[in-house]
C-alpha positions in Angstrom: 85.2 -47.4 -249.2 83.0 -44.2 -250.4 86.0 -42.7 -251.8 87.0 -45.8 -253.7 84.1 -46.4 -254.9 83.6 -42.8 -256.2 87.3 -42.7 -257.7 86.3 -45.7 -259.7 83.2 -44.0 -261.2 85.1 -40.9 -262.2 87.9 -42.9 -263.9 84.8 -45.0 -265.8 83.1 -41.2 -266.7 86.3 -40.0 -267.8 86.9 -43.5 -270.1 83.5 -43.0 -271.2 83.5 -39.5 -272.5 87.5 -40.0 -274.1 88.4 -40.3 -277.5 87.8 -43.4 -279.3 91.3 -44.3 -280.3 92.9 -47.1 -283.1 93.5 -49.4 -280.1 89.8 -49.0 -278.4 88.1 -49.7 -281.9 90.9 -52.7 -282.3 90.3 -54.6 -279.4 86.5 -54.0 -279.7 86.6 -55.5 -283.2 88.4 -58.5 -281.6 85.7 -58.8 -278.6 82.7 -58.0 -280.5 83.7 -60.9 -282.9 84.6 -63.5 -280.6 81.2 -62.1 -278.6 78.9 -62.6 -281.7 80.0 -65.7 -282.5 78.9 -66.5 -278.7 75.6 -65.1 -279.5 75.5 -66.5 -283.0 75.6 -70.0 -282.5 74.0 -70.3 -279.4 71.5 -68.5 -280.0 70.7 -70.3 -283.3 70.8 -73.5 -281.1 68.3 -72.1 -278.3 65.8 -70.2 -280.2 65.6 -72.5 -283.5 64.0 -75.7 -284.7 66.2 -78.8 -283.2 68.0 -80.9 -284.7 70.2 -78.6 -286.9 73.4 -79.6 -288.1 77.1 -78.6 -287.5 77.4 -76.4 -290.9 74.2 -74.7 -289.8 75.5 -73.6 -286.3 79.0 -72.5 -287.4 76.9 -70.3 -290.3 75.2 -68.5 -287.8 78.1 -68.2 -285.5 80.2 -66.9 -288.7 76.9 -64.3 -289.2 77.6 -63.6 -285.5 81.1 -62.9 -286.2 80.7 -60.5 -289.0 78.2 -58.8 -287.1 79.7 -58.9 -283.5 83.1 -57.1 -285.3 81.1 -54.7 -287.5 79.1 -53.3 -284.4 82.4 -53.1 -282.3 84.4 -51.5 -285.1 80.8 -48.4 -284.6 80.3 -48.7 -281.2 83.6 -49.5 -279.8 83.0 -48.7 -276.0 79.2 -50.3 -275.8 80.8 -53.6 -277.2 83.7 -53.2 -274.8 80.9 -52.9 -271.8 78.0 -55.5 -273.3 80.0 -58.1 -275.5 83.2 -58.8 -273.1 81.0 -61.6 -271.3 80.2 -63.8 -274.2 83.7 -63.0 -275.5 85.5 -64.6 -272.3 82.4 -67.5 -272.5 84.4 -70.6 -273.1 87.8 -69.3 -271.9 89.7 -71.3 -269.4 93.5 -70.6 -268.2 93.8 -73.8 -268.3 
């Protein structure tokens, strides 16, 4: 179990400290929009004044957006690690 757990570790180091490459910064552009959106309009709808309409909601999930993709396009392996939960938030298989 030690050894597993250890070999996981190094291959998370070694992901870590690789170079960013075009498919890294594309998928965390992807995440980090879907995530800010997430973060965006919920957030707007837990920390604001209540009631706020529709248009109002989508505008700050749209802000998210922009924000969530600009951030992941920078910082591709932080949004990869922090944003990845809000991006799957909503997401069914069904």
């Amino acid at each position: 179990m030690r050894s597993w757990i250890s070999r996981r570790i190094e291959r998370a180091h070694a992901w870590w400290k690789a170079p960013v490459t075009a498919r890294d910064r594309m998928s965390a552009t992807v995440i980090g929009g879907m995530g800010g959106f997430w973060i965006g309009a919920l957030g707007r709808i837990l920390f604001g004044s209540l009631p706020v309409g529709v248009s109002v909601v989508l505008l700050w999930g749209m802000a998210g957006i922009l924000a969530g993709a600009v951030f992941g396009r920078l910082r591709p392996r932080a949004t990869l690690v922090f944003l990845l939960p809000f991006a799957t938030f909503g997401c069914s298989p069904a």
